[in-house]
N, C-alpha and C positions, 0 to 999 in steps of 0.2 A: 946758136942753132935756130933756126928757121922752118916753123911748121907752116904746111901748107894749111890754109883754112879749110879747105873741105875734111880736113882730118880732124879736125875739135869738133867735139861735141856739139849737138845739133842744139842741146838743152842750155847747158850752162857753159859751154865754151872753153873747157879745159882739153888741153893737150894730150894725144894717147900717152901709157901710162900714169897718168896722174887718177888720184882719185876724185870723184866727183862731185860739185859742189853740193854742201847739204841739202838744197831744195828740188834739186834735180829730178826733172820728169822721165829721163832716160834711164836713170841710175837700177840697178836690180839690188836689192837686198842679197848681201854675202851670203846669208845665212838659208832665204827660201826661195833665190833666184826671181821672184814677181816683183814689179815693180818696188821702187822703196819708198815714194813718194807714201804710201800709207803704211809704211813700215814701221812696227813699236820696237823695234833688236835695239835700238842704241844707236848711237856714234860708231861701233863697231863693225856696224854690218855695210859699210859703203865699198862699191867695188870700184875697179879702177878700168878708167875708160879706153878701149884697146883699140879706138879708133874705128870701129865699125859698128852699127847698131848691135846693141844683146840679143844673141839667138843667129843671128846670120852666118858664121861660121860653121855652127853646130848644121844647121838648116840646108847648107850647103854641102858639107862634108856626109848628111847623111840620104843627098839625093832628095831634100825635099821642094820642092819647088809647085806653086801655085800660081794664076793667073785669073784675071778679071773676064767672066765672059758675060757681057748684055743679056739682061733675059736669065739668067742663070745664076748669079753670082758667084763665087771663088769657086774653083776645081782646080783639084791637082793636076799634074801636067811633068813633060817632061823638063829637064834645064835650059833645054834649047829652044822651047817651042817661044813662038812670038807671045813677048810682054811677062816672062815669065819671075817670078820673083821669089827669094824665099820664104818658104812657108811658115812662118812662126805658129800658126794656129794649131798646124799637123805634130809641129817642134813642143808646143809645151802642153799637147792629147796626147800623145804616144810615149814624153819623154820625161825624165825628173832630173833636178836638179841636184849635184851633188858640190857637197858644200867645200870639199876639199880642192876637187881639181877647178871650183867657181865656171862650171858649165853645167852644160843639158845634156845627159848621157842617155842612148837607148838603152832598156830592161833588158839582161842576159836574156837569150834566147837559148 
């Protein structure tokens, strides 16, 4: 089988589902979703790479989208609007990590 490169890891270059290699700067901590690069969890907490940056799913599923404006820096926006992108910032202020489903869930409302 044949992965297309844009699908591996930007960091360490493994294929979606695999897990990621131990030094990896993309990688999140299983256990508190933030980077794992400064993670003390173990060996155990490595998640596995699903082909898309961590948070962009979630980020996009829940309508969050920001973009770059001169003079102003990051503002939210809609998904459509020109240059828009997901909003990880908004994604991990509003949202927590849960350790079971390995995402970023909004707080019941």
């Amino acid at each position: 089988m044949t992965v297309d490169v844009d699908q591996l890891c930007p960091s360490c270059g493994v294929a979606p589902g695999n897990l990621h290699e131990k030094r990896c700067d993309v990688a999140r901590c299983a256990a508190t979703g933030r980077q794992r690069s400064g993670c003390h969890h173990g060996e155990g907490c490595n998640t596995v790479w699903t082909g898309q940056y961590p948070g962009f799913a979630e980020a996009i599923e829940y309508g969050y989208f920001a973009r770059l404006v001169p003079g102003a820096g990051w503002q939210e926006c809609a998904a459509d609007a020109p240059d828009a992108i997901p909003d990880l910032n908004r994604l991990y202020r509003e949202c927590h990590w849960d350790p079971k489903t390995q995402r970023m869930v909004r707080p019941a409302r």
